[in-house]
N, C-alpha and C positions, 0 to 999 in steps of 0.2 A: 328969711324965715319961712316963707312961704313954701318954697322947694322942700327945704327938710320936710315941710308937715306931710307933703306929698311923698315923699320917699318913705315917711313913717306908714300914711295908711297903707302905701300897693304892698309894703312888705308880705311874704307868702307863709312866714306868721302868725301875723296879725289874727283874728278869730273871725270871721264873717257876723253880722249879725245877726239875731233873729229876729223875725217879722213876727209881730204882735204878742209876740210873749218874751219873762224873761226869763234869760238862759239860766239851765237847773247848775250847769258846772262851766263857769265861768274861768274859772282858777285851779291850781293844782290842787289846793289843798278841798277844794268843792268835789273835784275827781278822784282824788286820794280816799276823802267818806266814802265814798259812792261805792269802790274799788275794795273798802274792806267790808262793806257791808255784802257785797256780791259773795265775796270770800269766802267767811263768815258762812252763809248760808249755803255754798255748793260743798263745801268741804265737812260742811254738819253732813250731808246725806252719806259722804264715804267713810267720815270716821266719828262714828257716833261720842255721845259726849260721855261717854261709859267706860271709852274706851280707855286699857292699860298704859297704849304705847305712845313713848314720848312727842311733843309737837315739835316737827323739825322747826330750824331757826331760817327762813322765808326772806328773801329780801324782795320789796317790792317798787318798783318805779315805774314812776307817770311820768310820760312825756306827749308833746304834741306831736300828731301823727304825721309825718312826711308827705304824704299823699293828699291828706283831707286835711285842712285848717279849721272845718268843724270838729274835729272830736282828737280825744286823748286815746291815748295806746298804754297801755297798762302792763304790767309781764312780771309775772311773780316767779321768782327763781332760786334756788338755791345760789348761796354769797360763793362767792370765789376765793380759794386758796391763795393766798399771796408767801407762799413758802419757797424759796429757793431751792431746787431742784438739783439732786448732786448729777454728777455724770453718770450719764448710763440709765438714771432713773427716769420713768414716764408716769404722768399725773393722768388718772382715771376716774373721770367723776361719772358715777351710776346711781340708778333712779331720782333722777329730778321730782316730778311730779308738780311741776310748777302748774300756773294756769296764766293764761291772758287772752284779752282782748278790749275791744273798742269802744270807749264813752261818748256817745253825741255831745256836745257843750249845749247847744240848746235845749236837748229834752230830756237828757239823761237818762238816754234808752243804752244800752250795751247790744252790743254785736259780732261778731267772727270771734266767736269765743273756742279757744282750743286748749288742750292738755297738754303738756310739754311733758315727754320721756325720757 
């Protein structure tokens, strides 16, 4: 029993803890808040609430970041076509305008925040 519990905690994983506080985003669904509230307010400043034109339909995924096992990677993007392609034809997806970047798990600061084209 022992060995598993070991192989559970080195997992690379796993969340690191935080020291003396507790963490703001813990879970995906704590990052997921977090991630539409960032949204929500970066996309108020490009497209006012006044505005005519339709809100595209966004898909947005959290995951743990590869690199850091402190924080979530967030990336909002335009859904993907799942249409069968005849011959000869080529799929062109233009203006994304997605957005993503990086949630700390402990303090739920955000970071390397960038615009997808």
């Amino acid at each position: 029993m022992i060995p598993f519990i070991a192989l559970i905690m080195a997992s690379p994983s796993a969340a690191p803890s935080c020291s003396l506080i507790r963490p703001v985003a813990p879970d995906i669904a704590s990052a997921r808040r977090i991630a539409e509230a960032v949204l929500r307010n970066v996309h108020a400043r490009y497209q006012p609430y006044y505005s005519k034109r339709p809100v595209r339909p966004y898909v947005l995924s959290v995951a743990p970041a590869e690199d850091d096992p402190g924080a979530w990677e967030v990336i909002q993007e335009l859904p993907r076509t799942h249409r069968r392609l005849r011959p000869g034809e080529v799929e062109v997806s233009a203006g994304g305008g997605g957005l993503g970047f990086r949630i700390d798990r402990c303090t739920g600061a955000t970071s390397r925040m960038f615009f997808a084209r």
